[in-house]
N, C-alpha and C positions, 0 to 999 in steps of 0.2 A: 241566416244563410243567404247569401248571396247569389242569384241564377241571371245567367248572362246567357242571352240567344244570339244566335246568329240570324240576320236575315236574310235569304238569299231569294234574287230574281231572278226568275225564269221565265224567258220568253220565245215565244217560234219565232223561228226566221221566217221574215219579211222583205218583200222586192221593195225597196226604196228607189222610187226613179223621179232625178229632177232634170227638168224643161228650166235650161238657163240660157242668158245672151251673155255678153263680156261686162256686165254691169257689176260694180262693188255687191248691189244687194243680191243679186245671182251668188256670186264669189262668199258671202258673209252664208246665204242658207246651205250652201253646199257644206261648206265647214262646220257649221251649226248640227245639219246633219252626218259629218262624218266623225265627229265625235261624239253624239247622242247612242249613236247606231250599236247593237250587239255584232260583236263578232261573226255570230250568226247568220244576220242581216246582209242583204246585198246588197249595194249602192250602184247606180247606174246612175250616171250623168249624159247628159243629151243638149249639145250645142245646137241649139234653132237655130244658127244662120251657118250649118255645116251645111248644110244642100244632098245630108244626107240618107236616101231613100226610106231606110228605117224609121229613122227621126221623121221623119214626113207622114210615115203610116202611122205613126203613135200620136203623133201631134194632132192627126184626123181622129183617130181611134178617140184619144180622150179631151177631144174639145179645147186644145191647147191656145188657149186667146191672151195671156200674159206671161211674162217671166219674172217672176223664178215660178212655177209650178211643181208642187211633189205630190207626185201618185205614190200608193202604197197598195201592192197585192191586186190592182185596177179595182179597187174598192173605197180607196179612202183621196179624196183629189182638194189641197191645200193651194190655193191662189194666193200669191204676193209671200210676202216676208211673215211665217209665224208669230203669233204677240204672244207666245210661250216656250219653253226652251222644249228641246227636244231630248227624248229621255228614254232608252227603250225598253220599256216592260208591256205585261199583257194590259195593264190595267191602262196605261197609256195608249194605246193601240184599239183600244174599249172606247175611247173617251174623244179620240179621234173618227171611229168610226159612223161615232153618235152624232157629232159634231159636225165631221166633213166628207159626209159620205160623195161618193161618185155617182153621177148621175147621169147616163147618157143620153146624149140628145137624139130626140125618135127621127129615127131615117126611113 
């Protein structure tokens, strides 16, 4: 007998927000993450040279010093171009967490 499973991933929505400039490797992690991302997920894109007030508290808020940057949940903070595909389960989000946690800087 033959048993065939299904496997199904479940994962909570997560605030995806990326700190980009007009550069290819901005353009390439936007992408990277808009097709990794669960339905669920929210993607928030944020142009640093928009001059716009928001972007500016966020950029202070999470210590924005390079682009591309992607924040997750203001808990998980990725600098430059990911060297792994973006994929969204819990376990991924585990593994980023461990990995790239956010840290802020003492004010």
């Amino acid at each position: 007998m033959l048993s065939v499973g299904l496997v199904v991933v479940i994962c909570m929505p997560h605030v995806v927000e990326v700190f980009a400039g007009g550069c290819s490797l901005c353009r390439m992690v936007v992408d990277m993450v808009t097709v990794g991302k669960c339905h669920d997920c929210i993607l928030r894109v944020f142009d640093i040279d928009s001059g716009d007030e928001e972007v500016e508290k966020k950029r202070e808020l999470y210590n924005i010093t390079a682009v591309p940057t992607i924040v997750v949940d203001a808990r998980i903070k990725v600098v430059g171009v990911p060297n792994f595909p973006w994929f969204c389960s819990d376990d991924f989000y585990r593994f980023l967490e461990k990995n790239y946690p956010f840290r802020s800087t003492p004010g």
